[in-house]
OpenMM code with the backbone's topology and positions (N, CA, C; nanometers):
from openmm import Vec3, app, unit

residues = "UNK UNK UNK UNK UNK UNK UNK UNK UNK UNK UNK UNK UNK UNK UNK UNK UNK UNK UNK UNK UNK UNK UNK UNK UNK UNK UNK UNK UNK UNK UNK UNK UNK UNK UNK UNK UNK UNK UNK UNK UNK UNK UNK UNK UNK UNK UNK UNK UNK UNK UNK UNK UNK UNK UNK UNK UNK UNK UNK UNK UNK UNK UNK UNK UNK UNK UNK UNK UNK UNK UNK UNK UNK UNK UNK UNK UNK UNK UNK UNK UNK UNK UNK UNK UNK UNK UNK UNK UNK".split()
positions = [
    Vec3(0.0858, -0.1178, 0.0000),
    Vec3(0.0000, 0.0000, 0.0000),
    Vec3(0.0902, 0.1239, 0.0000),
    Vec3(0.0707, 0.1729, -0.0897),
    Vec3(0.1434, 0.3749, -0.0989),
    Vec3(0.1562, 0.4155, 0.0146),
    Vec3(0.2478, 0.4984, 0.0378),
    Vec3(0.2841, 0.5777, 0.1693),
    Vec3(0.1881, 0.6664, 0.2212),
    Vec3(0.1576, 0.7173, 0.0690),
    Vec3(0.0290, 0.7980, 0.0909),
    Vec3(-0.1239, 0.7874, 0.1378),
    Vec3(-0.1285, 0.6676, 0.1061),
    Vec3(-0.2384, 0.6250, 0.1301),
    Vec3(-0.2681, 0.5624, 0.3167),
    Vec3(-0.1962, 0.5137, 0.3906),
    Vec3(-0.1227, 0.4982, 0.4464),
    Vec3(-0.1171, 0.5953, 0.5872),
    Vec3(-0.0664, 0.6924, 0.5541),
    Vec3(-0.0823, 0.8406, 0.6220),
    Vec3(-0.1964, 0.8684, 0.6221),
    Vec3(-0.2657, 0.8879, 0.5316),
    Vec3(-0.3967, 0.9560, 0.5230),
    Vec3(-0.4776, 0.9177, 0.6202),
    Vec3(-0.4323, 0.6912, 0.6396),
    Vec3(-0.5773, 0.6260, 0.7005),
    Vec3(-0.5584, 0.6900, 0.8653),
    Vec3(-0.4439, 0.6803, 0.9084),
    Vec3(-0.3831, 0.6935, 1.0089),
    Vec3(-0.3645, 0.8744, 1.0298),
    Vec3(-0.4399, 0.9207, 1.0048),
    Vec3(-0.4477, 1.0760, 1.0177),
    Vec3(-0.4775, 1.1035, 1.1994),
    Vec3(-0.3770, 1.1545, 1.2368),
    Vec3(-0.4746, 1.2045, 1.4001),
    Vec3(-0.3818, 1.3653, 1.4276),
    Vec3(-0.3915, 1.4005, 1.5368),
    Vec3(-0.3587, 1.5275, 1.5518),
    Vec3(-0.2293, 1.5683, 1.6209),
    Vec3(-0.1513, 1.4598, 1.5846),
    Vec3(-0.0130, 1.4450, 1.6280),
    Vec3(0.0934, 1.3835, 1.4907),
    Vec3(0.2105, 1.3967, 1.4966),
    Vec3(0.3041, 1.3348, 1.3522),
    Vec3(0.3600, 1.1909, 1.4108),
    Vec3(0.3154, 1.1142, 1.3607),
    Vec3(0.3287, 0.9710, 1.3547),
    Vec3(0.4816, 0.9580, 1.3258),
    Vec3(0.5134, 0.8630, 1.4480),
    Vec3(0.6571, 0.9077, 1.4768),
    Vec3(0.7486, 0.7978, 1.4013),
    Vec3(0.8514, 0.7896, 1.3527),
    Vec3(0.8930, 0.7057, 1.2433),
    Vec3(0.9043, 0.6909, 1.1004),
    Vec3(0.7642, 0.7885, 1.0660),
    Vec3(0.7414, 0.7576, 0.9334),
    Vec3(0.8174, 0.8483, 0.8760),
    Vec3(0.8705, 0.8093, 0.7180),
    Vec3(0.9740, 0.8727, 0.6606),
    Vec3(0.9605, 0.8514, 0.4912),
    Vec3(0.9051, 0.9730, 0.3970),
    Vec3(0.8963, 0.8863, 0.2595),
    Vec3(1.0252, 0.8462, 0.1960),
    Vec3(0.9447, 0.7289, 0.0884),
    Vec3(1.0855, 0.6472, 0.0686),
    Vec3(1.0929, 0.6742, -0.1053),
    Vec3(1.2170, 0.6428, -0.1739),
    Vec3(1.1789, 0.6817, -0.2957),
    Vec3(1.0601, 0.6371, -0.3761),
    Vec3(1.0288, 0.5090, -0.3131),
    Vec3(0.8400, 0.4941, -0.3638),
    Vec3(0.7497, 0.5933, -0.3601),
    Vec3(0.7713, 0.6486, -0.2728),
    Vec3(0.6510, 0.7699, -0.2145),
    Vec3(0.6922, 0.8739, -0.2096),
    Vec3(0.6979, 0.9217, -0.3801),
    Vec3(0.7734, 1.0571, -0.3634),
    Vec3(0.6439, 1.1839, -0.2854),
    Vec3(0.6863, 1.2999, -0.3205),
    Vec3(0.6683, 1.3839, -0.2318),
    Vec3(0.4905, 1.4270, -0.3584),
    Vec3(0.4392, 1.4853, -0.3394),
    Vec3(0.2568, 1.5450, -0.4060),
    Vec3(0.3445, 1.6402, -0.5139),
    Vec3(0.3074, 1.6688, -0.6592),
    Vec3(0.3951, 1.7113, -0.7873),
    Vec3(0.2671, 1.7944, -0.8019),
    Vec3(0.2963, 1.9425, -0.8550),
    Vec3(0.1954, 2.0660, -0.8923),
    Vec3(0.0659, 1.9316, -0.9928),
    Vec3(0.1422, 1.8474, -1.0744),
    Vec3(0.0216, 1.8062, -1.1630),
    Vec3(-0.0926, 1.7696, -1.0833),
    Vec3(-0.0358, 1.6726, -0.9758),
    Vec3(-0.1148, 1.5877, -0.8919),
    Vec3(-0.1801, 1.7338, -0.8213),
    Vec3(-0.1454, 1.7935, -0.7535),
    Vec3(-0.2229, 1.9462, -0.6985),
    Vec3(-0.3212, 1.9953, -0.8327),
    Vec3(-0.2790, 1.9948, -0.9414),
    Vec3(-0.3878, 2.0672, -1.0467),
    Vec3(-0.4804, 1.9862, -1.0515),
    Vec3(-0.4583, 1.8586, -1.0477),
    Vec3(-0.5590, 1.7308, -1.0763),
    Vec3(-0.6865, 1.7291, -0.9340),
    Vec3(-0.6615, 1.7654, -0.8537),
    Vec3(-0.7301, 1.8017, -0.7222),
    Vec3(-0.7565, 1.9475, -0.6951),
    Vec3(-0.7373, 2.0157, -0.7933),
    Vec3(-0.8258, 2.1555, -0.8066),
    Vec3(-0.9302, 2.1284, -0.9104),
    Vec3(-0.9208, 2.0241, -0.9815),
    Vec3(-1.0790, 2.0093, -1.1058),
    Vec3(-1.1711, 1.9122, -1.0668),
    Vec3(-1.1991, 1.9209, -0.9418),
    Vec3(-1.2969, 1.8573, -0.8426),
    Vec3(-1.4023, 1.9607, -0.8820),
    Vec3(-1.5551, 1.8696, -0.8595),
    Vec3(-1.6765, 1.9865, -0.8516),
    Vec3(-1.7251, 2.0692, -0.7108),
    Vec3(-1.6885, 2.1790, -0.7636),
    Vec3(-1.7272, 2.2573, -0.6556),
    Vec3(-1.8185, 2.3246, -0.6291),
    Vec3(-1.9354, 2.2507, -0.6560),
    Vec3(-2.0516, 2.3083, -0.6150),
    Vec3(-2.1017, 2.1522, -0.4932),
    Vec3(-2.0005, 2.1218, -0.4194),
    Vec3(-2.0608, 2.0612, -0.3007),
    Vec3(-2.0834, 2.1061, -0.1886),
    Vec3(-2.1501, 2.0884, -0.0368),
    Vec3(-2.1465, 2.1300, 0.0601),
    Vec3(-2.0391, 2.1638, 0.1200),
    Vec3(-2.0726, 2.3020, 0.1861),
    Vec3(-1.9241, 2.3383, 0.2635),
    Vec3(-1.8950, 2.2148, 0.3180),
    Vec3(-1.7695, 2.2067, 0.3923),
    Vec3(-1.7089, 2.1474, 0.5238),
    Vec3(-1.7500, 2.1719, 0.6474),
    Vec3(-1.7026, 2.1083, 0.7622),
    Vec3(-1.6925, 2.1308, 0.8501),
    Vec3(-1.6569, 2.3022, 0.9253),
    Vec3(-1.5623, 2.3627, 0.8322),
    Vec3(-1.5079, 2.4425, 0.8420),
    Vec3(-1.6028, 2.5880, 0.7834),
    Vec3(-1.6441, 2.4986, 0.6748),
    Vec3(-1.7663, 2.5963, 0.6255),
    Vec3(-1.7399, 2.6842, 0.5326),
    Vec3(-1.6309, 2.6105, 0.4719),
    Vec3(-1.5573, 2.6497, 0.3336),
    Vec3(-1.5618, 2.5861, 0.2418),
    Vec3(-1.6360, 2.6346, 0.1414),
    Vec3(-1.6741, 2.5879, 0.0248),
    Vec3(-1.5848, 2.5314, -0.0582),
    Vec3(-1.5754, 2.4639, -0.1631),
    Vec3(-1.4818, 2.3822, -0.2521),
    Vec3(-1.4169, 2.4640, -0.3189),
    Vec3(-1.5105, 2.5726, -0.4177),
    Vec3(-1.4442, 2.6861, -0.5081),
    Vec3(-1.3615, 2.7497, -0.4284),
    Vec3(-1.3833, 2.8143, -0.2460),
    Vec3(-1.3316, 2.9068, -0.1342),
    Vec3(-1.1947, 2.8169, -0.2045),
    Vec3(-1.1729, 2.7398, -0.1261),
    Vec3(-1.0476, 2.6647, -0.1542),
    Vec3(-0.9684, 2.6502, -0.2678),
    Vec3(-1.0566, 2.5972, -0.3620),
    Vec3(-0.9733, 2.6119, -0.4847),
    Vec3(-0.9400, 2.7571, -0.5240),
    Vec3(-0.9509, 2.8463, -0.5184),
    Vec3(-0.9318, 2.9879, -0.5476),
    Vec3(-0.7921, 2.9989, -0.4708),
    Vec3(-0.8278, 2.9991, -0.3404),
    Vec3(-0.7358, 3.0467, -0.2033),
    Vec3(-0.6282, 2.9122, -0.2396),
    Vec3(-0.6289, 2.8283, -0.2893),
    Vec3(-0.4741, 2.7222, -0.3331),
    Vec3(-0.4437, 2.7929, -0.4601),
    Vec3(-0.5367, 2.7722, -0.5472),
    Vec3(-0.4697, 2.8713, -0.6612),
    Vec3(-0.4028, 2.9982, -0.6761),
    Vec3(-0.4460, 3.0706, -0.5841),
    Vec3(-0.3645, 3.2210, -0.5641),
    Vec3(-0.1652, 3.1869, -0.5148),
    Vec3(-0.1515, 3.0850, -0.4252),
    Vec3(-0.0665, 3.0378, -0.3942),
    Vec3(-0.0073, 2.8961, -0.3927),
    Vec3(-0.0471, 2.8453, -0.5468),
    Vec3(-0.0284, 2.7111, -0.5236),
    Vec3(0.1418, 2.6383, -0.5205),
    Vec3(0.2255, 2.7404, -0.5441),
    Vec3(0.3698, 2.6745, -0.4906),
    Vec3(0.3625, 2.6392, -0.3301),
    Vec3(0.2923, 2.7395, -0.2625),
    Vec3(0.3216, 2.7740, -0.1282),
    Vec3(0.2304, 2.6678, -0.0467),
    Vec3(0.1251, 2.6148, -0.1529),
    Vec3(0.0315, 2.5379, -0.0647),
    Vec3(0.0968, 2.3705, -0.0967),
    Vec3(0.1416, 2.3717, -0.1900),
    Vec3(0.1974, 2.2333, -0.2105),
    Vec3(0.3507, 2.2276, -0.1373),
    Vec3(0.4197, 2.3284, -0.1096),
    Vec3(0.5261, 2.3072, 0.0101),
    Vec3(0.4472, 2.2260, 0.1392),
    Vec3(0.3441, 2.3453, 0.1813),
    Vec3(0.2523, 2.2791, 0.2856),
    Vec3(0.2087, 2.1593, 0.2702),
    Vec3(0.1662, 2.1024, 0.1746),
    Vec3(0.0822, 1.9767, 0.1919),
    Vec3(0.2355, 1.8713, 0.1846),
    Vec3(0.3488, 1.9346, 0.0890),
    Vec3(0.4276, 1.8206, 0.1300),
    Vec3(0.5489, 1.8429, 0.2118),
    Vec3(0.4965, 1.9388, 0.3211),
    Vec3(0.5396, 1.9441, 0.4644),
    Vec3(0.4821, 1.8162, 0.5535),
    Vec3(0.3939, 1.8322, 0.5640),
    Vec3(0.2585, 1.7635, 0.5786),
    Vec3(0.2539, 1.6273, 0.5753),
    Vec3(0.2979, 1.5925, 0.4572),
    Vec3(0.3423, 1.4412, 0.3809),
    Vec3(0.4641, 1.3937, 0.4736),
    Vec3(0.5666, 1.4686, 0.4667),
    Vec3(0.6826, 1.4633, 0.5462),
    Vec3(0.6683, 1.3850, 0.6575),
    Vec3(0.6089, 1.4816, 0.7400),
    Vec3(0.5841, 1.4562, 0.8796),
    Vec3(0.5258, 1.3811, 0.9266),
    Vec3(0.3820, 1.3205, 0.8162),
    Vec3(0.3038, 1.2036, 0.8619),
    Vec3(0.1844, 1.3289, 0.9179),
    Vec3(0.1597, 1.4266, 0.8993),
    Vec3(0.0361, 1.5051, 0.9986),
    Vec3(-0.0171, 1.6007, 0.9333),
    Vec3(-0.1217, 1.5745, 0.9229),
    Vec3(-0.2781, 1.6487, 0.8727),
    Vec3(-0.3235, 1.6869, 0.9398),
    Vec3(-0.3270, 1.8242, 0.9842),
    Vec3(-0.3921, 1.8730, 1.1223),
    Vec3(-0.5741, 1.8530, 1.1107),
    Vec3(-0.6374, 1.8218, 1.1738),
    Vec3(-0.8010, 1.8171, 1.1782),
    Vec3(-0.8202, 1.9479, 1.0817),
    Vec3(-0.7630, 2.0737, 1.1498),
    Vec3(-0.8388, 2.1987, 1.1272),
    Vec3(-0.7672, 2.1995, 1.0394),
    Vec3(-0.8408, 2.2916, 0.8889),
    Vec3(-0.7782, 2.3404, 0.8094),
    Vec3(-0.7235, 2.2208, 0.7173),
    Vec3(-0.7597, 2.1041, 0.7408),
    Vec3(-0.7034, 1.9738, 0.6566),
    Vec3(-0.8017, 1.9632, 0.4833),
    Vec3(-0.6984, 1.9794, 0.3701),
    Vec3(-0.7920, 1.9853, 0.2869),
    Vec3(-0.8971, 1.8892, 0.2215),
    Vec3(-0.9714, 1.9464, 0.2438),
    Vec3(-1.1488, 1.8300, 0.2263),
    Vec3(-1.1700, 1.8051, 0.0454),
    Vec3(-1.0529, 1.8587, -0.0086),
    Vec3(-1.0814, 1.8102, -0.1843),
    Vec3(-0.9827, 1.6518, -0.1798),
    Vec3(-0.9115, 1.6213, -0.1201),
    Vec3(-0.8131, 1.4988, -0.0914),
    Vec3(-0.8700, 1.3632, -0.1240),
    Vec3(-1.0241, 1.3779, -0.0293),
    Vec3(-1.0542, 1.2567, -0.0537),
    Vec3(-1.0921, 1.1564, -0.1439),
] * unit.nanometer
topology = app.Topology()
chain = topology.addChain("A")
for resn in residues:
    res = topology.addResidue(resn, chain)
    for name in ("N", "CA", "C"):
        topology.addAtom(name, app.Element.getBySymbol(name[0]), res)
């Protein structure tokens, strides 16, 4: 099973200690980020109460800066609850 996949199941609000990607599991690539901005966004907010387009806009304005983040993120093994992006799944 992918590294990625993996992390995701095991998401809690702490960095899962050990984990480390390996050259299998490289790091999330702008394509793979563009490919998860052409989600439909006319679904229900989140939890958060941020709409799909909110998001896709607000990653698009900064999407170098948000894909550092997400593969900060990856790194570490930790998806914080809050603010965790709800187009992923």
């Amino acid at each position: 099973m992918p590294f990625h996949i993996r992390t995701r199941e095991r998401i809690e609000d702490k960095p899962v200690e050990g984990l480390r990607l390996s050259e299998d599991d490289p790091p999330f690539t702008m394509v793979e980020l563009k490919a998860v901005l052409r989600v439909k966004s006319e679904k229900a907010p989140g939890p958060d109460g941020l709409t799909a387009d909110i998001c896709i806009a607000a990653i698009e304005s900064e999407m170098e800066v948000f894909l550092a983040i997400a593969n900060k993120c990856l790194e570490l093994a930790y998806f914080p609850r809050t603010g965790r992006p709800h187009m992923s799944s």
